[in-house]
C-alpha positions in Angstrom: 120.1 -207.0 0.3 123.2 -205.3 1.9 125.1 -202.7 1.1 128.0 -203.4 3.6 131.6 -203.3 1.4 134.0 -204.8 3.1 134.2 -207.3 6.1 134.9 -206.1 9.9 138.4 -205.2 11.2 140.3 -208.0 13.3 140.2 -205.4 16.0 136.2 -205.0 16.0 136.3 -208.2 16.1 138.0 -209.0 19.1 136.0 -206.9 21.2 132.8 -208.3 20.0 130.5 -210.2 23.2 130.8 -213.3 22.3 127.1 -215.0 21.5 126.5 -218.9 21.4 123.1 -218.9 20.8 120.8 -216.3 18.6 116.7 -216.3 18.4 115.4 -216.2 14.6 112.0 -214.6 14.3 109.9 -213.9 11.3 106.5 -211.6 12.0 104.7 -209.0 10.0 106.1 -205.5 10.4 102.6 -204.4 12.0 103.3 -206.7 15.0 106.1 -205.3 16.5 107.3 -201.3 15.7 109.7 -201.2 18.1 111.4 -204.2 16.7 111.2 -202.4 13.8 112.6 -199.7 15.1 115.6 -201.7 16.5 116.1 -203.4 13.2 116.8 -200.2 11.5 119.1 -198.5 14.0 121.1 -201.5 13.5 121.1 -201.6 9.4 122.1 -198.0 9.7 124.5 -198.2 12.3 126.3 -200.9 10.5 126.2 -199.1 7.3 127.4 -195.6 8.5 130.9 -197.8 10.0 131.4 -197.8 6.0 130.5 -194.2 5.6 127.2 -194.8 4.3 124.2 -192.7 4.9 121.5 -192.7 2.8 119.6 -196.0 1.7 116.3 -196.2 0.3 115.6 -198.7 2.5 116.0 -196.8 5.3 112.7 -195.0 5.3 109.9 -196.2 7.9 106.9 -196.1 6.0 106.6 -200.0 6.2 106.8 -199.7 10.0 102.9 -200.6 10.2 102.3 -202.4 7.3 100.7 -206.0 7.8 101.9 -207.0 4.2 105.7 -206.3 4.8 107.9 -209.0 6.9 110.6 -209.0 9.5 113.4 -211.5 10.0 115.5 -210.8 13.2 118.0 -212.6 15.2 118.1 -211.7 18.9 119.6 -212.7 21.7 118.0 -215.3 23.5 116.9 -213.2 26.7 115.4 -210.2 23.8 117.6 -207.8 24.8 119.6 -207.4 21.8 119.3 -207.2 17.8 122.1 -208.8 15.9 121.0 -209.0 12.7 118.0 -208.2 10.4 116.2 -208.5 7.4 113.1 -208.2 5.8 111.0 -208.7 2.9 108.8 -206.5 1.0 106.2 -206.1 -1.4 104.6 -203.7 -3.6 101.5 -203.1 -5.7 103.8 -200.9 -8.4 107.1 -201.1 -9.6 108.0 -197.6 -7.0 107.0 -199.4 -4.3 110.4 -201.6 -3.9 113.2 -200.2 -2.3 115.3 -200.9 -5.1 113.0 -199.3 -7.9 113.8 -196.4 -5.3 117.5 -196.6 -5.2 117.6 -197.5 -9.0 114.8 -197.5 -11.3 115.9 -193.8 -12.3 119.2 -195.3 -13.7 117.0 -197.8 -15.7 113.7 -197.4 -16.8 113.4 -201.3 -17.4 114.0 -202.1 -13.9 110.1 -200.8 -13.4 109.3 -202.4 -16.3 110.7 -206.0 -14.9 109.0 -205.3 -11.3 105.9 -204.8 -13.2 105.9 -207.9 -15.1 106.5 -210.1 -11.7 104.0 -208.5 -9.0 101.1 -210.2 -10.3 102.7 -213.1 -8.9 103.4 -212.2 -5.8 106.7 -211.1 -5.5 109.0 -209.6 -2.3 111.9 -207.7 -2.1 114.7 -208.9 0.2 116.0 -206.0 1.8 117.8 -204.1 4.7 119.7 -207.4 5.2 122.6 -206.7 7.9 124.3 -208.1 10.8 126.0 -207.0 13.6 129.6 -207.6 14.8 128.8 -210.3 17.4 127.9 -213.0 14.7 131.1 -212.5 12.9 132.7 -215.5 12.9 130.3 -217.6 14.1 128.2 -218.8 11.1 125.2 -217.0 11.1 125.9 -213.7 8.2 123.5 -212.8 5.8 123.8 -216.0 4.0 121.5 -217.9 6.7 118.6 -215.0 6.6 118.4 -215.1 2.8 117.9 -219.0 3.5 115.3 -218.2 5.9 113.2 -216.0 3.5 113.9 -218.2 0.6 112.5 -221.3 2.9 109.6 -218.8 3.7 108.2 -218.2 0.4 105.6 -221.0 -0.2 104.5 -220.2 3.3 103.5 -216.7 2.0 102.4 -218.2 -1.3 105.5 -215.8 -3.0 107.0 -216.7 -6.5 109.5 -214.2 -6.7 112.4 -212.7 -4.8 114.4 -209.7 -5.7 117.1 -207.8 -4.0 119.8 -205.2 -4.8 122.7 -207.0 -3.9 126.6 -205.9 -2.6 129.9 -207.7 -3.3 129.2 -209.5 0.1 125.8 -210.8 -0.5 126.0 -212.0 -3.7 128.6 -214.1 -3.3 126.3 -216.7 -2.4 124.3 -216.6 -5.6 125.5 -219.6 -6.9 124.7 -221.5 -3.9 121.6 -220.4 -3.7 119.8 -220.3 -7.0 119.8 -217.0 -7.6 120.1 -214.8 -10.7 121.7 -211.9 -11.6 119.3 -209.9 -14.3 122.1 -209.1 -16.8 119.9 -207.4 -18.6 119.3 -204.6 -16.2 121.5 -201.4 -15.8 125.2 -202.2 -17.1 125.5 -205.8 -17.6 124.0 -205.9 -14.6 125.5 -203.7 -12.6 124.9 -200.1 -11.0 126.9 -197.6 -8.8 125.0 -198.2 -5.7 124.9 -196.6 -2.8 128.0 -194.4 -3.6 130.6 -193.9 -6.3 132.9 -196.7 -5.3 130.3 -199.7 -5.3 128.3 -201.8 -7.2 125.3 -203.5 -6.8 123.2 -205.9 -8.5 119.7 -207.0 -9.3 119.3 -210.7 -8.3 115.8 -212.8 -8.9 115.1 -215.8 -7.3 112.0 -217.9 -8.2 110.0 -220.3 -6.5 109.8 -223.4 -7.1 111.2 -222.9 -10.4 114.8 -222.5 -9.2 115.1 -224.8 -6.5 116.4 -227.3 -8.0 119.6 -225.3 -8.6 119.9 -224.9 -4.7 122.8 -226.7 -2.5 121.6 -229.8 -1.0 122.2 -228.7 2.7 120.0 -225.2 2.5 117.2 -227.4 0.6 117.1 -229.5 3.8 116.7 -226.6 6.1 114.7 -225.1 3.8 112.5 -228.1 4.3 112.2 -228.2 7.9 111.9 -224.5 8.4 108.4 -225.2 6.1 107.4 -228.6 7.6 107.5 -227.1 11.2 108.2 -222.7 11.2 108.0 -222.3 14.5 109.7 -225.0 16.1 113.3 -225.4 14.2 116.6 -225.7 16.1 119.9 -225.5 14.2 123.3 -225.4 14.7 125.9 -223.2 12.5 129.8 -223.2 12.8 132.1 -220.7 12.0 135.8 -219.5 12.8 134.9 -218.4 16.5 133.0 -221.9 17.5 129.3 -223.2 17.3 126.1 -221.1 17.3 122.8 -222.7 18.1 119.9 -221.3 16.3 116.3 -221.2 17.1 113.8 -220.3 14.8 110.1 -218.9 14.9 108.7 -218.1 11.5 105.1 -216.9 12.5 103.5 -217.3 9.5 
């Protein structure tokens, strides 16, 4: 999902614009390159704060791919991308990101890909966001809820990503697993010496039930009407009205 280590300085911050209300849109990649474009600037500007440089996700081969979907949060006049995401599928195990970034480490990370693309599974990657939303509610645990709650939409079953200390902290929350049984309990030094990362699996409808209460609901309206869903998340720095647009 994210690779980001640590959370931003106090000083960052402070001189963040301040944003009260954010634009949630889901499309296929093919719709929009530019966004695309946009969205990964950001996920590697973010990333290279931390010293990081080199994902797998960062290539843009999936630029113009009508199978591979964007989630992004803008500002409300477009001008600005403050967060991304987006999920991606694959016909082989090589075709993930994190097969990419891993699957050398562990043959029987291919092996578990394999087993799960017959029924239609997406990788949830390239998951950042940007300094303006710290504080205010909206991090990364709101656009894993947004592709979670887009899954039957796109008739998925399965959702993988390689996860950071910061993303996977919401695991529990959200019905996810972490596939022990992959690299080192788990666990794999990922993208550079001093992290770890993980292989989480999430299954529709199969683990729902294990979800919080609260992201079932939103979950549920996000499905019963994907274009026309307005929310409202609070954090540390005051309210943040959402608006979401899942054309799918």
């Amino acid at each position: 999902m994210s690779s980001s280590p640590t959370r931003p300085s106090v000083e960052r911050i402070r001189r963040a614009t301040h944003v009260d209300e954010a634009i949630v849109l889901m499309s296929r990649a093919s719709h929009d390159s530019q966004l695309c474009k946009r969205l990964l600037e950001g996920h590697r500007r973010v990333l290279e704060a931390y010293g990081i440089k080199n994902l797998s996700s960062f290539r843009t081969d999936w630029f113009r791919r009508d199978d591979v979907w964007i989630i992004a949060v803008l500002t409300p006049d477009g001008e600005r991308v403050l967060a991304g995401a987006r999920l991606q599928p694959g016909l082989v195990a090589n075709d993930f990101p994190l097969h990419q970034a891993v699957g050398h480490v562990d043959p029987n990370v291919g092996t578990f890909l394999e087993q799960i693309i017959s029924e239609k599974a997406y990788e949830l990657n390239a998951l950042w966001n940007s300094i303006e939303l710290a504080g205010m509610g909206l991090g990364s645990e709101f656009l894993i809820q947004v592709a979670m709650a887009a899954m039957p939409l796109l008739e998925a079953r399965h959702l993988v990503a390689l996860t950071s200390p910061v993303t996977r902290r919401w695991r529990k929350r959200h019905g996810w697993k972490l596939r022990s049984d992959l690299g080192e309990d788990g666990y794999f030094v990922y993208p550079k010496q001093s992290l770890r990362a993980t292989v989480e699996h999430y299954m529709h409808p199969d683990f729902e039930g294990e979800v919080d209460p609260v992201v079932r609901e939103l979950m549920k309206s996000v499905r019963e009407r994907p274009e026309d869903v307005t929310t409202h998340v609070h954090g540390p720095k005051g309210q943040l009205t959402i608006r979401l647009n899942l054309t799918v």
